[in-house]
C-alpha positions as CSV (number, residue, x, y, z in Angstrom):
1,X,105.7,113.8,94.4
2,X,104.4,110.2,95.2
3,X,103.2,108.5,91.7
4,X,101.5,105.7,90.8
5,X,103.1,102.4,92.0
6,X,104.2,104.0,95.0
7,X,103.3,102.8,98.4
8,X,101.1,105.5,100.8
9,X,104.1,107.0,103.6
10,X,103.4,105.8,106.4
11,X,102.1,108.5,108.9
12,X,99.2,109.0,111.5
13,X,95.3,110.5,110.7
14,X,93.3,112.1,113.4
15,X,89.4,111.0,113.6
16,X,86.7,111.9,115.4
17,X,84.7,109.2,116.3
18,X,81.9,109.0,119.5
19,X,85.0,108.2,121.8
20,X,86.9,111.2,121.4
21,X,89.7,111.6,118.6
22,X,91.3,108.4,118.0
23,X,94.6,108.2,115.7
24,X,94.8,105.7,112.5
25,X,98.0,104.9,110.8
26,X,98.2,104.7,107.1
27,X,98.3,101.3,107.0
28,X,95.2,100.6,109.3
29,X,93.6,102.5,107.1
30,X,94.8,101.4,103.7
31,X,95.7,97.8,104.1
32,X,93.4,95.1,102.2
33,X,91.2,98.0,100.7
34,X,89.9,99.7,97.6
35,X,90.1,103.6,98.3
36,X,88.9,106.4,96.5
37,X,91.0,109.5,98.7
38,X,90.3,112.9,97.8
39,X,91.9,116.0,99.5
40,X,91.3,119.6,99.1
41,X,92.4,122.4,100.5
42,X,90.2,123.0,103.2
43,X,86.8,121.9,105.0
44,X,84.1,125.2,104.3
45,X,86.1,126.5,101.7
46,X,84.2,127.7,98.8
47,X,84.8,124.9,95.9
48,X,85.1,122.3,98.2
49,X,81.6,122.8,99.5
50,X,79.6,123.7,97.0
51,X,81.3,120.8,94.7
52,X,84.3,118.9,95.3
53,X,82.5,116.9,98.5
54,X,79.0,117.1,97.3
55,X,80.1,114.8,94.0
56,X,81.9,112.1,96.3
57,X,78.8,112.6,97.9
58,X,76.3,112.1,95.5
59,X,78.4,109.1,94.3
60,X,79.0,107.9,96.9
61,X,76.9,104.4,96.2
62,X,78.0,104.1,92.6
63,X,81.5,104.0,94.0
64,X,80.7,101.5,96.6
65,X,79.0,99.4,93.5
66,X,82.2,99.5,91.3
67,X,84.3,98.1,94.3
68,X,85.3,100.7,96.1
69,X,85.2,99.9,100.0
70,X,85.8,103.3,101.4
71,X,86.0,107.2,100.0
72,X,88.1,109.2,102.3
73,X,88.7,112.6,102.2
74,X,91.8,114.2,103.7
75,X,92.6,118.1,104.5
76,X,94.9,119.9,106.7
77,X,92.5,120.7,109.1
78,X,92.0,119.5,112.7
79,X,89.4,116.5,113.5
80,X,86.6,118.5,115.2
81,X,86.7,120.7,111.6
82,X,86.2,117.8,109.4
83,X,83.8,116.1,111.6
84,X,81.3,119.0,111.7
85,X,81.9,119.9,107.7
86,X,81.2,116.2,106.8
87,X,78.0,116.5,109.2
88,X,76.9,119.7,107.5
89,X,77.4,118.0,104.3
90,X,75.4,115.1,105.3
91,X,78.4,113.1,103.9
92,X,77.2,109.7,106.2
93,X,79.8,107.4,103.2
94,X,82.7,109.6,103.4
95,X,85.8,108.7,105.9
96,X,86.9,112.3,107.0
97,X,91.1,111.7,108.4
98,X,92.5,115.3,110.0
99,X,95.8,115.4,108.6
100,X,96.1,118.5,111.0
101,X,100.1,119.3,110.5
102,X,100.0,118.3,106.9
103,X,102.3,115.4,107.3
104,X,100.5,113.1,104.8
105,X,100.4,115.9,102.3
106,X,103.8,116.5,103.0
107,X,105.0,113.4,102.9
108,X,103.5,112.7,99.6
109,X,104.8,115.7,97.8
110,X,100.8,117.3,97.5
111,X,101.4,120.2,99.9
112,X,101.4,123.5,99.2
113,X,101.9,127.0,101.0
114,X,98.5,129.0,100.6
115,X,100.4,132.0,102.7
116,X,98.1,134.5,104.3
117,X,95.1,132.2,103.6
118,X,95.7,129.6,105.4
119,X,99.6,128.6,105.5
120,X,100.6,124.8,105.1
121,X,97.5,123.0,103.1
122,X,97.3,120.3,100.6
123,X,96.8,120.5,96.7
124,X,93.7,119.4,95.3
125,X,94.3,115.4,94.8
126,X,92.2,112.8,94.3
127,X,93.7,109.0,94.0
128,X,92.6,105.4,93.9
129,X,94.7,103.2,96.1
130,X,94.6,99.6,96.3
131,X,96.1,97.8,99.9
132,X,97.6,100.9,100.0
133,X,99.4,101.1,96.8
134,X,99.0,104.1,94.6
135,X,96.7,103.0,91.6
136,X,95.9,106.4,90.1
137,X,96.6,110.1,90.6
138,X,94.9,113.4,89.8
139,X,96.1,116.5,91.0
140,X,94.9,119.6,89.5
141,X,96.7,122.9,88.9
142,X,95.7,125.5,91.7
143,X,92.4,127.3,91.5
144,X,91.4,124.7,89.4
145,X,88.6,122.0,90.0
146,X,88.6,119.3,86.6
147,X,90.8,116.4,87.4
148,X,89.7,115.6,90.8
149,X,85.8,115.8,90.6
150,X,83.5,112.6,91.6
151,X,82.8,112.1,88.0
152,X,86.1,111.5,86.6
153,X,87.4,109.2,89.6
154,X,84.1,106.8,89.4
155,X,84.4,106.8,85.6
156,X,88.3,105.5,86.2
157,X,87.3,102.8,89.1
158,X,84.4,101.7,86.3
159,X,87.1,101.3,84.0
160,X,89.7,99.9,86.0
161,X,86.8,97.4,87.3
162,X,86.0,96.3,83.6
163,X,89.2,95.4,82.8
């Protein structure tokens, strides 16, 4: 499993922008920035909707105010999926990045096999990563929702940003 001090694998993201899907490597995405990325296991799935994206959400200025320049949120699900979830959850401040075949979560040791439910997905993760270097992780145990909430990553950038 990637830890802290480790540098993001280098893989491709999926988008959805107004052109079409476009494809971003890690390292346009990571390089020269403060990032809050959270992943769960899936876009419409029950604690991920009702809580885990609605706190990044919420948040989402308080973050940008402690120095973060971008939240991203990452699932194994395709573009178009995270493009309409993020528009149902008016979630304007969040970076949604399809990691469709679960290479990222792969690569960084986070994935996991949910079987009948949904095969290949990603653990619930959240990190802070600075020019793509792993600053902090959380990863909480499955069926679980503490480590990774909103409130716990802000309350780390505040600290990391006060010392």
């Amino acid at each position: 499993m990637i830890k802290v001090g480790d540098k993001l694998p280098e893989v491709s993201f999926q988008r959805l922008t107004d052109n079409g899907v476009v494809t971003l490597t890690t390292k346009e995405v990571f390089s020269g920035e403060t990032v809050v990325l959270f992943a769960l296991p899936g876009a419409f799935t029950p604690t991920c909707s009702a809580a885990h994206l609605p706190g990044f959400v919420e948040l989402a200025e308080q973050f940008f105010q402690a120095g973060v320049d971008r939240i991203i949120c990452t699932a194994v699900n395709d573009a178009y999926v995270l493009d309409a979830w993020g528009k149902q959850q008016n979630a304007g401040d969040i970076l949604f990045l399809a990691d469709g075949a679960g290479r990222f979560a792969t690569a960084c040791g986070l994935a996991t096999d949910s079987g009948d439910f949904g095969g290949l997905r990603s653990l619930r993760y959240a990190m802070i990563v600075e020019d793509g270097v792993v600053q902090l992780l959380n990863v909480d145990a499955p069926k679980t929702f503490e480590l990774t909430k909103a409130e716990v990553l802000l309350e780390a950038v505040k600290q990391r940003s006060a010392s």
